[in-house]
C-alpha positions in Angstrom: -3.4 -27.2 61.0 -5.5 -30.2 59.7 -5.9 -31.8 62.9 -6.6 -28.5 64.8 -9.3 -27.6 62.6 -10.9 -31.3 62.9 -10.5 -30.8 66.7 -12.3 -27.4 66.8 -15.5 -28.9 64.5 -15.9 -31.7 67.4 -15.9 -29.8 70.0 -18.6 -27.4 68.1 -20.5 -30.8 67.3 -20.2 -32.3 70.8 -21.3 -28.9 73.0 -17.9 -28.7 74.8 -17.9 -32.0 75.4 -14.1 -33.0 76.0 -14.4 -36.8 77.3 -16.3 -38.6 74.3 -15.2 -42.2 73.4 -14.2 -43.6 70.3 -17.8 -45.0 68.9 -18.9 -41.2 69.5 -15.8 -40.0 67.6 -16.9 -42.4 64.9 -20.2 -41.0 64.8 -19.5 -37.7 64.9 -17.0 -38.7 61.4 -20.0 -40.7 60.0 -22.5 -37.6 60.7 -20.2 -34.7 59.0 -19.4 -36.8 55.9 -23.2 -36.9 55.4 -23.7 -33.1 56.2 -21.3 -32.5 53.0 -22.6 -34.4 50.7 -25.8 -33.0 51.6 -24.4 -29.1 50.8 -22.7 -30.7 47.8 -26.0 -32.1 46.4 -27.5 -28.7 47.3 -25.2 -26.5 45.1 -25.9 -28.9 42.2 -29.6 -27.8 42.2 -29.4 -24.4 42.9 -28.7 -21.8 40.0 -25.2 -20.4 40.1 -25.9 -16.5 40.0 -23.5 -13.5 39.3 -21.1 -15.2 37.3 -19.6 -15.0 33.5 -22.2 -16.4 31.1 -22.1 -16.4 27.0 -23.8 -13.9 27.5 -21.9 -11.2 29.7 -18.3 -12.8 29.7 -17.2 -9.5 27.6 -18.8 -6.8 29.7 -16.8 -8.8 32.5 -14.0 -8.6 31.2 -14.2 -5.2 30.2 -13.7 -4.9 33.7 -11.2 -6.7 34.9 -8.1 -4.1 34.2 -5.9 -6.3 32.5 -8.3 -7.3 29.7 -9.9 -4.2 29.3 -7.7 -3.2 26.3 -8.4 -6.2 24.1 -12.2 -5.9 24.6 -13.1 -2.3 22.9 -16.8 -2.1 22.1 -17.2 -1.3 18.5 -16.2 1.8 16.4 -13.6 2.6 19.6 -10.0 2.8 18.6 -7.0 1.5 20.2 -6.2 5.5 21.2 -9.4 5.8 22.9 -9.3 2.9 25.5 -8.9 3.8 28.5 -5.7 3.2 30.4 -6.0 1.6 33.6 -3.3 2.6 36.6 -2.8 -1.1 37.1 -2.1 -2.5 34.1 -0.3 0.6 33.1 2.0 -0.1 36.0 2.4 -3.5 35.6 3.2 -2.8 31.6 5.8 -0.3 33.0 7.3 -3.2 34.7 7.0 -5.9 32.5 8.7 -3.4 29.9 11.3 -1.9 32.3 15.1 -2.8 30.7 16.2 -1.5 34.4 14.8 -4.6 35.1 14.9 -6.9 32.2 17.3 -7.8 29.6 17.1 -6.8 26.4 16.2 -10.3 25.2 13.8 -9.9 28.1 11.4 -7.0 26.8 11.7 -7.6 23.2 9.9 -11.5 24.4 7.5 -9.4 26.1 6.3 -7.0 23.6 6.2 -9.9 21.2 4.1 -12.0 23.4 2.1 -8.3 23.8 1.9 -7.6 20.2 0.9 -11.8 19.6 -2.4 -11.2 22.1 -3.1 -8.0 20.3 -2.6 -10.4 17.0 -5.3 -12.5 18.4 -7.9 -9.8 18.6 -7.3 -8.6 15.2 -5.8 -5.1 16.5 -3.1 -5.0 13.9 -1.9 -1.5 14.2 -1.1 -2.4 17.7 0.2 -5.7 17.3 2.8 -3.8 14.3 3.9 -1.2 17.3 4.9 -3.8 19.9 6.6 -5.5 17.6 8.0 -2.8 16.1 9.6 -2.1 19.9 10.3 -5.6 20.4 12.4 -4.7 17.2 14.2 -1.5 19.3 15.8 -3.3 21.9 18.1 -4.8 19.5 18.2 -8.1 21.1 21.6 -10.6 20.7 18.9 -13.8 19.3 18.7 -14.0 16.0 15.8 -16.1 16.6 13.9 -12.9 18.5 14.2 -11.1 15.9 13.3 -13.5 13.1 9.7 -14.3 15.0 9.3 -10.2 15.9 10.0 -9.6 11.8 7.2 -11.9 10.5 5.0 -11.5 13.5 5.2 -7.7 11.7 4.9 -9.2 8.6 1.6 -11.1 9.3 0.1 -7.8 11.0 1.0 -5.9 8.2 -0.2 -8.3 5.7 -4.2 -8.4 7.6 -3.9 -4.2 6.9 -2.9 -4.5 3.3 0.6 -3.2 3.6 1.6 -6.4 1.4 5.2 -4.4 0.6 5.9 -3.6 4.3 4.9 -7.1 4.9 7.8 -8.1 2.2 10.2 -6.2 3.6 9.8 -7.3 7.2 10.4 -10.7 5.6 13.4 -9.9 3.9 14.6 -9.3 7.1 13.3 -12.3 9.0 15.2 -14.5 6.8 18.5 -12.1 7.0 18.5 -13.0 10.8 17.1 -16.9 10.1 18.0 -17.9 6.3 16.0 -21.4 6.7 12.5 -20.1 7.7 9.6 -21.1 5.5 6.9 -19.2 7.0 8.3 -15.7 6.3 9.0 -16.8 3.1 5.6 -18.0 2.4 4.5 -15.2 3.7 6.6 -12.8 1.3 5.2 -15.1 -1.8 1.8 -14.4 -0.7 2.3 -10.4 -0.4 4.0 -10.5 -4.1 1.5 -12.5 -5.5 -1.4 -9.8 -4.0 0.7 -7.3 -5.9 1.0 -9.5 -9.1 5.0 -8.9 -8.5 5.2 -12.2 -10.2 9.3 -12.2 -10.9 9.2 -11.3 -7.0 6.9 -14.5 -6.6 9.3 -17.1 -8.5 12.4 -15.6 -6.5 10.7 -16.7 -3.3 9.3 -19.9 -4.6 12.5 -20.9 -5.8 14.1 -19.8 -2.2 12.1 -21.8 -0.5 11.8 -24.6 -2.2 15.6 -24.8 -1.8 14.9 -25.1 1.9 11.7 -27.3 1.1 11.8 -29.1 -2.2 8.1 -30.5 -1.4 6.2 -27.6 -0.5 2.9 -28.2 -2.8 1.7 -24.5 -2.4 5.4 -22.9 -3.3 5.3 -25.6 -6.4 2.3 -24.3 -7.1 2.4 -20.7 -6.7 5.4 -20.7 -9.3 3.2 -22.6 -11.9 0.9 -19.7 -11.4 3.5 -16.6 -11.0 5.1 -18.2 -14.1 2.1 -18.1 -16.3 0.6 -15.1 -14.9 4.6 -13.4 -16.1 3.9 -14.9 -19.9 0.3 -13.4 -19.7 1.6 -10.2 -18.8 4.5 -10.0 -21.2 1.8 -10.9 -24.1 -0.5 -8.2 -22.8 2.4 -5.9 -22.6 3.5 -6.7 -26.3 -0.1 -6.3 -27.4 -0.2 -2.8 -25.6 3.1 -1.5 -27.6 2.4 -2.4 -30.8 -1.2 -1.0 -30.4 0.7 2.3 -29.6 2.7 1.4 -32.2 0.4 1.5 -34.7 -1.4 4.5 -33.5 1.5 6.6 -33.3 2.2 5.7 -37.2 -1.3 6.2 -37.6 -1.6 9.6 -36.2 2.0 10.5 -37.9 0.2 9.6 -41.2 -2.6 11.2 -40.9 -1.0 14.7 -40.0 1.4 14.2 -42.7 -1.4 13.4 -45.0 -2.9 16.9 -44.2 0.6 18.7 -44.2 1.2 17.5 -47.9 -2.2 18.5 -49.2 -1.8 21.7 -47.6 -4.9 22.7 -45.5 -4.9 25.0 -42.8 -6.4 24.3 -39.2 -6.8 26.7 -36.5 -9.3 27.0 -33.5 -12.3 29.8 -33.2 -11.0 33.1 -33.1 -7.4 32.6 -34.6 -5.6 32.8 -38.0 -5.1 29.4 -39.7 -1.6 27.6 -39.9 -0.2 25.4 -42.2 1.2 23.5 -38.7 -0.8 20.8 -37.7 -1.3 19.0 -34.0 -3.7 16.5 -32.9 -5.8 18.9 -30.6 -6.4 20.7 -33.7 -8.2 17.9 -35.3 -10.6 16.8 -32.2 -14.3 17.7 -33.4 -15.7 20.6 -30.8 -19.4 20.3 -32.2 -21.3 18.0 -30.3 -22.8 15.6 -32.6 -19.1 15.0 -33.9 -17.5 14.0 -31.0 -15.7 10.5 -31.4 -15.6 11.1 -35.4 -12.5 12.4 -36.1 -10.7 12.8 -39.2 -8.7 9.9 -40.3 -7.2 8.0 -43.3 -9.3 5.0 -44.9 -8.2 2.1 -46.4 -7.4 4.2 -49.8 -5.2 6.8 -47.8 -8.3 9.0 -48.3 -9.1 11.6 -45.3 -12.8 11.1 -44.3 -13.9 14.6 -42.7 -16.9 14.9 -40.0 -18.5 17.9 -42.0 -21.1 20.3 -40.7 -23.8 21.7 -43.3 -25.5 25.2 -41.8 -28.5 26.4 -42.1 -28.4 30.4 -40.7 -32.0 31.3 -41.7 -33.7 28.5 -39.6 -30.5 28.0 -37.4 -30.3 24.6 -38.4 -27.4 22.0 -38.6 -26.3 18.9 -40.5 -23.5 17.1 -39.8 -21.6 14.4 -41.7 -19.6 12.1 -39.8 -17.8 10.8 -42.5 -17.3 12.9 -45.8 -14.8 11.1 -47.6 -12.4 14.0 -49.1 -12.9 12.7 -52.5 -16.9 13.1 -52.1 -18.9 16.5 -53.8 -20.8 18.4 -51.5 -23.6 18.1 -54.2 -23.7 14.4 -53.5 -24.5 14.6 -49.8 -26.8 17.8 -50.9 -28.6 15.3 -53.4 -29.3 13.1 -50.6 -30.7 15.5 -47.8 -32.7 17.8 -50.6 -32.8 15.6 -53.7 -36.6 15.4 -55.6 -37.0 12.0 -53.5 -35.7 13.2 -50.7 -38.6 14.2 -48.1 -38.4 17.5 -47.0 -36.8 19.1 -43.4 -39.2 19.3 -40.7 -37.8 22.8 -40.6 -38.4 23.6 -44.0 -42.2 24.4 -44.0 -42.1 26.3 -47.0 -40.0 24.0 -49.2 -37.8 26.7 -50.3 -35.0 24.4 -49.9 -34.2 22.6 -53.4 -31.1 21.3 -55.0 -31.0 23.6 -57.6 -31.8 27.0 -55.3 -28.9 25.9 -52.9 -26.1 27.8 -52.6 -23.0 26.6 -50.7 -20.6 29.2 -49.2 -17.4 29.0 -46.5 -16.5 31.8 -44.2 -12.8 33.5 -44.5 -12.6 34.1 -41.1 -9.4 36.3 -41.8 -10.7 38.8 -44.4 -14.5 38.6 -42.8 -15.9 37.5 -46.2 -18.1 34.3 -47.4 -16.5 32.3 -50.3 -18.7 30.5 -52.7 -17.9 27.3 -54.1 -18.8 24.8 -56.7 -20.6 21.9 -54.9 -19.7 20.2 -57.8 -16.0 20.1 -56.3 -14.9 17.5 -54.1 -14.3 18.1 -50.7 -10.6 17.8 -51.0 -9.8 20.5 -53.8 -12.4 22.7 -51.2 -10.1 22.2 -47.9 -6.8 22.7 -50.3 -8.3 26.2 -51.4 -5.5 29.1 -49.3 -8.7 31.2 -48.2 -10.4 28.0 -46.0 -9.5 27.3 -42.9 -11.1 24.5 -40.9 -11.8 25.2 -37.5 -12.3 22.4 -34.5 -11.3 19.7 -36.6 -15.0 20.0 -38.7 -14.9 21.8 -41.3 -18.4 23.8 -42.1 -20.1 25.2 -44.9 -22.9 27.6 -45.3 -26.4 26.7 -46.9 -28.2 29.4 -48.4 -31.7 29.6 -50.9 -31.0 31.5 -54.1 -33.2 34.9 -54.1 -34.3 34.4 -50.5 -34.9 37.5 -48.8 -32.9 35.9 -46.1 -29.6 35.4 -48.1 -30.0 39.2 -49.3 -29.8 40.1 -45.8 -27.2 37.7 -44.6 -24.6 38.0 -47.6 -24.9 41.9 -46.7 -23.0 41.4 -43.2 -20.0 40.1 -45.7 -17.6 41.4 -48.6 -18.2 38.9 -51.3 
């Protein structure tokens, strides 16, 4: 074919010419050597136009039907790219068992699911794997690789305990393969599963007694196990002592016998925790509880109906007069309440009162008592875990008015 094609140029070159001797022949040889390095030359200078650049080698691809899938613009999903009759019927043959082996698709979808590895589209890489997986293929080796190829996909999504478990399996069919137990020590230590970390350090470091990063990452998961257990400890005995605390603290108000109850219902002698939690604002976070004496400190609210005023004592140890915390708010060197413009409210003009909720009746008390022999008396009942007493002014036109809305 050669030497036709030679003969058909000369005859072009020499017009026809069919008798031409051998220093023409020559010539003719000499001349069409020089003609193509002259088009060679040429094509070096001139710019090369309408072919893949940096620039628009994707948008090329993107049409060329059997790249198309790997090359999704962004925000488009694996379910929205297009499928192209081509590829689709080549994919249909590649995959075809009527006319490969098992062996023979499961090595195809895992050489499928390895490209769609290698442009990060995981959730498709784990589904032709996953069918690699189906056929069931006699090698052991298949179906090792198809396992941790899995295993790696599923680790780039965050399924670190599929990723484990695809592991488990690659080393069922392949006992002496580092990578997927690597792999499996890297998904337990994301889940700070540190016994699940030493078991596969010390796996494969009975394949590999030199592999740094499985020495390593057993130092670590052995330490991080200690931290753990100390943290755990810690946690216990913090309940622990919170249970015994709250257990002495309700049996501290069991023994002493006050009553607790919630707005609107009759007091009990029973006692809970939600009974105790302070419902007034300004006593949230000061609930009763047991000092260093085994004295109950009370958040205490002190009422003012006539101005609609409130006080409120965070802590009122139990053993405390009402007087004394009186003595501080309205003492003769105390200054007096904003509220108070007319300075009605004195120590000796105060009268202190609690509210039988029961019987609808206010109970006067000493404020010379403490606040203990108060809470003990069977008429009071403290309500929202504060209890609260009524201030009134001796002679006021307002306590006239109020104490008539009661049986006293």
């Amino acid at each position: 074919m050669a030497e036709e094609w030679k003969e058909k140029i000369i005859k072009e070159k020499l017009g026809g010419k069919e008798d031409w001797t051998p220093e023409e022949r020559a010539e003719l040889c000499k001349q069409l050597e020089q003609d193509l390095d002259s088009h060679i030359s040429a094509m070096g200078k001139s710019k090369y136009e309408g072919g893949w650049t940096e620039e628009n080698w994707k948008e090329q691809m993107a049409e060329h039907p059997l790249f198309a899938p790997y090359i999704q613009g962004e925000g488009v999903t694996e379910a929205e790219a297009p499928i192209n009759p081509l590829s689709e019927g080549l994919a249909q043959l590649k995959f075809d068992p009527d006319h490969n082996s098992p062996q023979e698709v499961a090595q195809n979808y895992k050489e499928e699911g390895n490209l769609q590895f290698k442009y990060k589209k995981y959730r498709l890489a784990v589904a032709n794997f996953s069918e690699g997986l189906k056929q069931k293929c006699p090698d052991n080796e298949t179906n090792a690789q198809l396992h941790n190829n899995r295993a790696a996909a599923h680790w780039h999504l965050g399924n670190y305990r599929s990723a484990i478990k695809d592991c488990e399996k690659a080393v069922e069919f392949k006992p002496d393969y580092p990578k997927a137990i690597v792999r499996a020590m890297d998904c337990a230590t994301k889940l700070q599963s540190w016994d699940e970390v030493i078991t596969w350090c010390d796996r494969g470091l009975r394949i590999e007694s030199t592999n740094q990063k499985l020495k390593t990452s057993r130092l670590t998961a052995v330490r991080e196990k200690k931290l753990v257990e100390r943290d755990m400890r810690k946690k216990v005995k913090e309940e622990n002592r919170k249970f015994e605390e709250e257990e002495n603290l309700i049996n501290a108000i069991k023994n002493r016998g006050i009553r607790l109850g919630t707005a609107g219902l009759k007091g009990s002698s029973s006692v809970s925790l939600s009974d105790l939690e302070p419902c007034h604002p300004t006593s949230q976070g000061s609930r009763v509880h047991l000092n260093e004496k085994g004295e109950l400190v009370w958040p205490v609210m002190l009422l003012y109906p006539e101005h609609h005023e409130t006080d409120v004592i965070q802590e009122f140890t139990e053993s405390n007069c009402i007087r004394d915390h009186l003595e501080v708010i309205f003492g003769k060197n105390a200054p007096p309440a904003p509220w108070d413009t007319e300075k009605k409210y004195q120590l000796e003009k105060l009268h202190v009162y609690f509210e039988d909720k029961e019987k609808e009746k206010l109970c006067k008390i000493d404020p010379c008592q403490t606040l203990q022999q108060i809470l003990t008396d069977p008429r009071c009942c403290v309500l929202g875990g504060t209890p609260g007493f009524i201030i009134l002014v001796d002679g006021s036109k307002f306590m006239k008015e109020f104490l008539s809305r009661y049986t006293t």
